[in-house]
Residue frames as a rotation matrix with the C-alpha (Angstrom) as fourth column:
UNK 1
-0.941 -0.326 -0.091 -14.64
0.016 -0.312 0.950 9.11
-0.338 0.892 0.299 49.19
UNK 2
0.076 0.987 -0.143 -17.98
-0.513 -0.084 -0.854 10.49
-0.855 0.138 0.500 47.51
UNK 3
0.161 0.228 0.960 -19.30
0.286 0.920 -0.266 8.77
-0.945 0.318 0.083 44.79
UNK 4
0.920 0.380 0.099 -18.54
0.142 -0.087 -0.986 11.38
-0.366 0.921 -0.134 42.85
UNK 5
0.159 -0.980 0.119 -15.03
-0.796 -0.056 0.602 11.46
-0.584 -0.190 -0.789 43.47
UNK 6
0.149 0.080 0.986 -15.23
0.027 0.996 -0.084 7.88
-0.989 0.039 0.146 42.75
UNK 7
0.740 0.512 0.436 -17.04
0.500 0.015 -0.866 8.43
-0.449 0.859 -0.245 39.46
UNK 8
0.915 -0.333 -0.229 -14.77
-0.404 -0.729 -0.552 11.16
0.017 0.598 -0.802 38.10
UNK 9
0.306 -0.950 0.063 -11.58
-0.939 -0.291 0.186 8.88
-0.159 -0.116 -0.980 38.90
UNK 10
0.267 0.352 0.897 -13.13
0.263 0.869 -0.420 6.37
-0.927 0.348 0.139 36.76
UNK 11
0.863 0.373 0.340 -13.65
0.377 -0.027 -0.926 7.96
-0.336 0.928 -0.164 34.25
UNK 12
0.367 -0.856 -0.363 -9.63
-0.864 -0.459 0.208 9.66
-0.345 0.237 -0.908 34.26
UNK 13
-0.187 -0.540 0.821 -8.76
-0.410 0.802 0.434 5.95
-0.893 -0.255 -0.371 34.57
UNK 14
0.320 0.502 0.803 -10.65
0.550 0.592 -0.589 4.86
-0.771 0.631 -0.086 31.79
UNK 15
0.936 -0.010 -0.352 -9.98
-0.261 -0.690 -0.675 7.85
-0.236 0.724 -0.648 29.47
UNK 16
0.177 -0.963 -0.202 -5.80
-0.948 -0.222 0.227 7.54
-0.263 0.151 -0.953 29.94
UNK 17
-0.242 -0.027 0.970 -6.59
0.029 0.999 0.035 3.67
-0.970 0.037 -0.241 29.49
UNK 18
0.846 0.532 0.042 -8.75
0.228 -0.290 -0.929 4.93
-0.483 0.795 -0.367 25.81
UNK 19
0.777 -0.525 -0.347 -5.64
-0.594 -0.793 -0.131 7.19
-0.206 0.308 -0.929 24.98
UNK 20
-0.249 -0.917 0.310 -2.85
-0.660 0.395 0.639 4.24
-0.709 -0.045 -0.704 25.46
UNK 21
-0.292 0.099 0.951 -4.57
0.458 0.888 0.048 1.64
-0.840 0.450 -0.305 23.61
UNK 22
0.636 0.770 0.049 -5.67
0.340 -0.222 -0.914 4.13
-0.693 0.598 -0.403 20.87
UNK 23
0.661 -0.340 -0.669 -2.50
-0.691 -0.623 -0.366 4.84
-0.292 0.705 -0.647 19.20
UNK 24
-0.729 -0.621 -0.287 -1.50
-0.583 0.345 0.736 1.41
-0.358 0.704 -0.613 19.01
UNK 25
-0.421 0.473 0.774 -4.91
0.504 0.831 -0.234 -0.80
-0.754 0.292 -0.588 18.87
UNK 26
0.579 0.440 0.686 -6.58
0.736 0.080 -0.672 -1.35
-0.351 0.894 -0.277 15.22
UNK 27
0.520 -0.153 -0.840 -4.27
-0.396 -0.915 -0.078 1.69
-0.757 0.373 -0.537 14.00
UNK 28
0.787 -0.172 0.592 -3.14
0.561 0.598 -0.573 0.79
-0.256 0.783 0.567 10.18
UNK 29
0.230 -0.954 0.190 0.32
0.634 0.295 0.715 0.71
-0.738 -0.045 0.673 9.10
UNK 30
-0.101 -0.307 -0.946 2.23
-0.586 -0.751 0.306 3.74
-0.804 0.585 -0.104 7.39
UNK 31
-0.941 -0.333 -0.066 3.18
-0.257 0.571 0.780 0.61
-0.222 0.750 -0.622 4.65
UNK 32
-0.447 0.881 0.156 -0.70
0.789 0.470 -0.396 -0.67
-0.423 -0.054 -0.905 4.62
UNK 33
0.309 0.741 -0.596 -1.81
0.397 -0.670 -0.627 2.82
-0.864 -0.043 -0.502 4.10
UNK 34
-0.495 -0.563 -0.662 1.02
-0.469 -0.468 0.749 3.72
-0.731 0.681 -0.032 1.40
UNK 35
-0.852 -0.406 0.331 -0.11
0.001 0.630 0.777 0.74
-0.524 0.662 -0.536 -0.38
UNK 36
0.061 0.988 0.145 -3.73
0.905 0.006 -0.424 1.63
-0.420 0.157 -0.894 -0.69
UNK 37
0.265 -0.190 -0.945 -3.03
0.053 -0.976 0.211 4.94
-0.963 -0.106 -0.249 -1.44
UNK 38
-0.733 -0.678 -0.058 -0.87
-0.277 0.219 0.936 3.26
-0.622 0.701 -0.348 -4.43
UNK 39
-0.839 0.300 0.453 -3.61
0.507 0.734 0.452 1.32
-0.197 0.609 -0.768 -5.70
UNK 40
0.593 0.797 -0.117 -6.39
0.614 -0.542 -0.574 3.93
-0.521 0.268 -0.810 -5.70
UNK 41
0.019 -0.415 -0.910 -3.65
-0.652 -0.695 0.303 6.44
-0.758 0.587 -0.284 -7.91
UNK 42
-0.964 -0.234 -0.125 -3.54
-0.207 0.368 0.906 3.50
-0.166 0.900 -0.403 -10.43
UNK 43
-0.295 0.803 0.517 -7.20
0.922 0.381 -0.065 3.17
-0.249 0.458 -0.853 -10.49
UNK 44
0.587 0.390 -0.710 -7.73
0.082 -0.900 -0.428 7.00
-0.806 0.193 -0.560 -10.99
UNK 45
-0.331 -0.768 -0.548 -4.65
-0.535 -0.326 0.780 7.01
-0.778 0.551 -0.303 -13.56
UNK 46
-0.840 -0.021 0.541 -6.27
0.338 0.761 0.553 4.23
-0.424 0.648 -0.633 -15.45
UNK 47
0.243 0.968 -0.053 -9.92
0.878 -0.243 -0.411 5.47
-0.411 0.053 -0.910 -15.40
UNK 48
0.237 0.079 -0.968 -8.28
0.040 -0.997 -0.071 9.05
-0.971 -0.022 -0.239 -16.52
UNK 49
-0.020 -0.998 0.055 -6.18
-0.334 0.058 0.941 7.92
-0.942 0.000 -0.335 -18.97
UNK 50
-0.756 0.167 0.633 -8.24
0.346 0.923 0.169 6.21
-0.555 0.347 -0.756 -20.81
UNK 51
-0.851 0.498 -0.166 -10.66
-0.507 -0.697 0.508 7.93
0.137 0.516 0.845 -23.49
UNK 52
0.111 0.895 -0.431 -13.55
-0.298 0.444 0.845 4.78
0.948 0.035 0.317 -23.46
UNK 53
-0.936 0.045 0.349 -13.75
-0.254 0.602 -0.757 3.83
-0.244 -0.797 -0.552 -19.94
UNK 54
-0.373 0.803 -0.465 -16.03
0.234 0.566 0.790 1.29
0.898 0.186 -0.399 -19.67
UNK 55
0.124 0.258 0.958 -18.09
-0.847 -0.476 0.238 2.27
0.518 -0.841 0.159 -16.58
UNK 56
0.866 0.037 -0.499 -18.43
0.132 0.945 0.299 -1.45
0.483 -0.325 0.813 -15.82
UNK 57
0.172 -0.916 -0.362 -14.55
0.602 0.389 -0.698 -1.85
0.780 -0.098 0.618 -15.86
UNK 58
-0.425 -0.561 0.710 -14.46
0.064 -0.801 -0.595 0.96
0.903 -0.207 0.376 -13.42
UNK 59
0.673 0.692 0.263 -17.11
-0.651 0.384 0.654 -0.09
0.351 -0.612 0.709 -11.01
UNK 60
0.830 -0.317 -0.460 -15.33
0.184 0.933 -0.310 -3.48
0.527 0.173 0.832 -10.95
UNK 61
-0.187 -0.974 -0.125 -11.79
0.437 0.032 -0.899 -1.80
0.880 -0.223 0.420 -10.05
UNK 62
-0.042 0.563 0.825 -13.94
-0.582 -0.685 0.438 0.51
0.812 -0.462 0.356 -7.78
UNK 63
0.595 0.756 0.274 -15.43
-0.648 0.248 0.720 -2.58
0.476 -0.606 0.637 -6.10
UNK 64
0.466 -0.745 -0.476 -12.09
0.627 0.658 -0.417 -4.50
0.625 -0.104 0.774 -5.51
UNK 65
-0.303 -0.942 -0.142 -10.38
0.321 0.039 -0.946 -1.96
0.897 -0.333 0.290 -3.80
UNK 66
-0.193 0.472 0.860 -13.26
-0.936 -0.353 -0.016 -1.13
0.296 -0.808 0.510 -1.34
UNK 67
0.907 0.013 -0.421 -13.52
0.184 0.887 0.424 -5.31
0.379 -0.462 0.802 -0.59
UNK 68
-0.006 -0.901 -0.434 -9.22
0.715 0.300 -0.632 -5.02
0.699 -0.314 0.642 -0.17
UNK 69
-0.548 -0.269 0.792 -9.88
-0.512 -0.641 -0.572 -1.91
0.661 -0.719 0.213 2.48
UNK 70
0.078 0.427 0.901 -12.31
-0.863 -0.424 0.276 -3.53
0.500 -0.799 0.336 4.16
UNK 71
0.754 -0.308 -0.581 -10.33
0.381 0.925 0.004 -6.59
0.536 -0.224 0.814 4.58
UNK 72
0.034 -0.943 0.331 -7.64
0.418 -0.288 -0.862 -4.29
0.908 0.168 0.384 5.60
UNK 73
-0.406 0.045 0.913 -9.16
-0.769 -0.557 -0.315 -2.24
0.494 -0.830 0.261 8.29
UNK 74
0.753 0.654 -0.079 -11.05
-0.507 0.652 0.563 -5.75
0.419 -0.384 0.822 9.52
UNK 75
0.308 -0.728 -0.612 -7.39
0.695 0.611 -0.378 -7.44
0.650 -0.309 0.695 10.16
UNK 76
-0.626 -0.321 0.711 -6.79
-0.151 -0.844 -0.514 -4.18
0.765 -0.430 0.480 11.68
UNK 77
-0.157 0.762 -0.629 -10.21
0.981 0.196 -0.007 -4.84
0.118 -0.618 -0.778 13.97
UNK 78
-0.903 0.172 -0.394 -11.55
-0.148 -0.985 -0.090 -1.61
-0.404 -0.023 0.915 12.69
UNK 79
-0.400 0.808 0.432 -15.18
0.822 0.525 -0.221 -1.57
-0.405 0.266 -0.875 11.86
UNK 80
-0.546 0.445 -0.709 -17.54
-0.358 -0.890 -0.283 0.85
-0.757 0.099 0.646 9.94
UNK 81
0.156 0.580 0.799 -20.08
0.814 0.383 -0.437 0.73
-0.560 0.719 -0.413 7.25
């Protein structure tokens, strides 16, 4: 067997190994995803809704639900910046 044989039936091995573990590792829940989904429509509904938004107060709701995703996708062992 040439090495590149070798090589190229690594890399099938590895890919179909990528492909199995990618639709179930770190992948976030239909319910996880609904629920974020929920909570960013009630910060846009509030922030619309509202004639004075305080920018603060919006920042603030802003900055909570980007800490509660990236607790979310971390329990998930997803990573990004």
């Amino acid at each position: 067997m040439s090495v590149f044989t070798r090589a190229a039936a690594k890399r099938r091995k590895d890919q179909q190994q990528l492909e199995r573990q990618g639709s179930s590792m770190g992948a976030v829940s239909e319910a996880d995803s609904e629920e974020l989904l929920e909570t960013i429509r009630d910060v846009i509904r509030k922030t619309a809704t509202e004639p004075n938004v305080d920018r603060g107060v919006a920042v603030e709701q802003l900055s909570r639900l980007q800490e509660k995703h990236h607790k979310l996708l971390a329990g998930k062992c997803i990573t990004g910046s």
